[in-house]
Residue frames relative to the residue before (quaternion, step in Angstrom):
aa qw qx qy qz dx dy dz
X 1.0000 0.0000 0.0000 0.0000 0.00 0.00 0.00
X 0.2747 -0.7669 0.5367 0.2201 3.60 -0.63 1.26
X 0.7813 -0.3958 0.2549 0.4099 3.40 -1.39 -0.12
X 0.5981 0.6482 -0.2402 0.4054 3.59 0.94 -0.96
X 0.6923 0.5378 -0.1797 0.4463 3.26 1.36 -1.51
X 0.5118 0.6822 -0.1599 0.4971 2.93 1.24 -1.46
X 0.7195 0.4465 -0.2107 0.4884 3.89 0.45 -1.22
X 0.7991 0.3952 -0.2158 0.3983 3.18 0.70 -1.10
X 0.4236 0.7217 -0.3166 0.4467 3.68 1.83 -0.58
X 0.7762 0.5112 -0.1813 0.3214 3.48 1.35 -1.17
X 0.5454 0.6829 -0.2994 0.3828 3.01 1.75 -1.28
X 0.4479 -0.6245 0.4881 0.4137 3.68 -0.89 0.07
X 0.8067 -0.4424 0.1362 0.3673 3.88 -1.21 0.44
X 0.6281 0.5106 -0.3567 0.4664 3.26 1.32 -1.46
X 0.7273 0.4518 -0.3037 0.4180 3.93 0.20 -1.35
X 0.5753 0.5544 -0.3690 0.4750 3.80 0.90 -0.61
X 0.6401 0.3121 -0.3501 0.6085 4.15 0.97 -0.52
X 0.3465 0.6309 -0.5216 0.4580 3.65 0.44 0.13
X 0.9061 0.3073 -0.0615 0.2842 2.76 -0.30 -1.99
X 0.6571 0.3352 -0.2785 0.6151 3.46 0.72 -0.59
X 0.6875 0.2594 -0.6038 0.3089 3.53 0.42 0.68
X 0.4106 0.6228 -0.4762 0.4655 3.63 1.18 -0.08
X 0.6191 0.4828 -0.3060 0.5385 4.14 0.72 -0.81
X 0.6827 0.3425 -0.3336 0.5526 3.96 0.70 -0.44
X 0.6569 0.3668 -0.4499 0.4812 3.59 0.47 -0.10
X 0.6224 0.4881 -0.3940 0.4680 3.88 0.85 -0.72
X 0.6662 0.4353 -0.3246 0.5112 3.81 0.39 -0.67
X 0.7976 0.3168 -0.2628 0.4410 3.90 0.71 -0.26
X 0.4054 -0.8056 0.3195 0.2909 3.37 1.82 0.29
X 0.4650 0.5070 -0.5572 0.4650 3.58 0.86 0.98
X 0.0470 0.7402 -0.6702 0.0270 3.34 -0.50 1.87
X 0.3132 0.8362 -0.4495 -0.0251 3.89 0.74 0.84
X 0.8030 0.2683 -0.1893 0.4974 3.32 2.05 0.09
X 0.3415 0.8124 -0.2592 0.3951 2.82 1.81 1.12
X 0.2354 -0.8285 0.4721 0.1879 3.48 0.19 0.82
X 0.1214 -0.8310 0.5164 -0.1674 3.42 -0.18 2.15
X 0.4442 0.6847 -0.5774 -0.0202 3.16 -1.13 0.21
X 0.6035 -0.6080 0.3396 0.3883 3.37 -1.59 1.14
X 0.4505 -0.5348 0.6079 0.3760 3.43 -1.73 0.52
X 0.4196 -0.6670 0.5019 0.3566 3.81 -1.56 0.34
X 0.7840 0.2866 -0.2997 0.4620 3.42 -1.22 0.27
X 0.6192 0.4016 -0.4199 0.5282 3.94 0.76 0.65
X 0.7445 -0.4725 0.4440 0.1589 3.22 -1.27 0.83
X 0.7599 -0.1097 0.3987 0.5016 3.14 -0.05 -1.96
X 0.3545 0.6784 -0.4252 0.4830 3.43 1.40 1.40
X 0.1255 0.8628 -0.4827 0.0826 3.60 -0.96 0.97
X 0.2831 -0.7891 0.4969 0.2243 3.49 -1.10 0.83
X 0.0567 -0.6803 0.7117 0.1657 3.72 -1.40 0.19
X 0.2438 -0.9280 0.2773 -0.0497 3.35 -1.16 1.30
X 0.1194 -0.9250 0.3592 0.0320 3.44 0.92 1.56
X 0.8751 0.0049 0.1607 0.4566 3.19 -0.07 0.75
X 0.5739 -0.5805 0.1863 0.5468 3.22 -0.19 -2.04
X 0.0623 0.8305 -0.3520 0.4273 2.22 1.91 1.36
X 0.0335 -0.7826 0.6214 0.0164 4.30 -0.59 0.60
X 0.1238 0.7304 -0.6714 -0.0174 3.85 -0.72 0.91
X 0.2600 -0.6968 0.6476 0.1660 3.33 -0.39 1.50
X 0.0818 -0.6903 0.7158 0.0662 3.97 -1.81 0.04
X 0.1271 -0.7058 0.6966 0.0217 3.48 -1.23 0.03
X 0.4238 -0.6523 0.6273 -0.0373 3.09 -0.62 2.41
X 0.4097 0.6313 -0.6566 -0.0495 3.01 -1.56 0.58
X 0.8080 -0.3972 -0.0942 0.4248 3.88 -0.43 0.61
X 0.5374 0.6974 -0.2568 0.3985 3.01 1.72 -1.49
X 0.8230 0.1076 0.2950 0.4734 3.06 0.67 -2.44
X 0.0854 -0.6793 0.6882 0.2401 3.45 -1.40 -0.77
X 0.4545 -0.6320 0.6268 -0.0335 3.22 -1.41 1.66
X 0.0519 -0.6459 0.7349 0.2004 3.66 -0.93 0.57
X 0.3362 -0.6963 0.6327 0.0435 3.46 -1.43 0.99
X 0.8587 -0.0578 -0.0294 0.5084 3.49 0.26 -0.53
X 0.0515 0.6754 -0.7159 -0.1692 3.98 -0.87 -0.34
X 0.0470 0.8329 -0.4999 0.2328 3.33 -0.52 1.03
X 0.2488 -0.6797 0.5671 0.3930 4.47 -0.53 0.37
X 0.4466 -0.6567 0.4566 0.4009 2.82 -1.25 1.04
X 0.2065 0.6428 -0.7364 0.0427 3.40 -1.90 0.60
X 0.8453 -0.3253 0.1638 0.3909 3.35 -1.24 0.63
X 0.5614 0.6098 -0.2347 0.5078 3.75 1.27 -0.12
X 0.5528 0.6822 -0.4465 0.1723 3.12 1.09 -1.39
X 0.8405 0.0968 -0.0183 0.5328 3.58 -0.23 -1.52
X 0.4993 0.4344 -0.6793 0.3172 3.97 -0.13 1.25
């Protein structure tokens, strides 16, 4: 079980459909009701914001990659 899985394993049921549907719209690139917004100092880095809930991704032409899901705290986006 990777980290991601592992994060989401913990969350309780209601926030866990949340999240993995926010991750099926990011992997299929419809971000038209997704609260986005670019991270600074990254290229092709990006945040979507549950709550206090942070799923970071990385856009790039092909696809988008979620990298982290993570509460936000002083860690969140290094």
């Amino acid at each position: 079980m990777n980290k991601l899985d592992k994060f989401l394993y913990r969350l309780d049921k209601k926030t866990r459909t949340v999240i993995e549907k926010i991750i099926t719209l990011i992997v299929l690139g419809d971000f038209s009701i997704l609260d986005i917004k670019k991270l600074k100092g990254s290229k092709n880095m990006y945040r979507v914001r549950v709550g206090k809930i942070r799923v970071i991704f990385e856009q790039t032409k092909n696809s988008n990659k979620i990298k982290d899901i993570s509460y936000r705290d002083d860690n969140t986006y290094s």
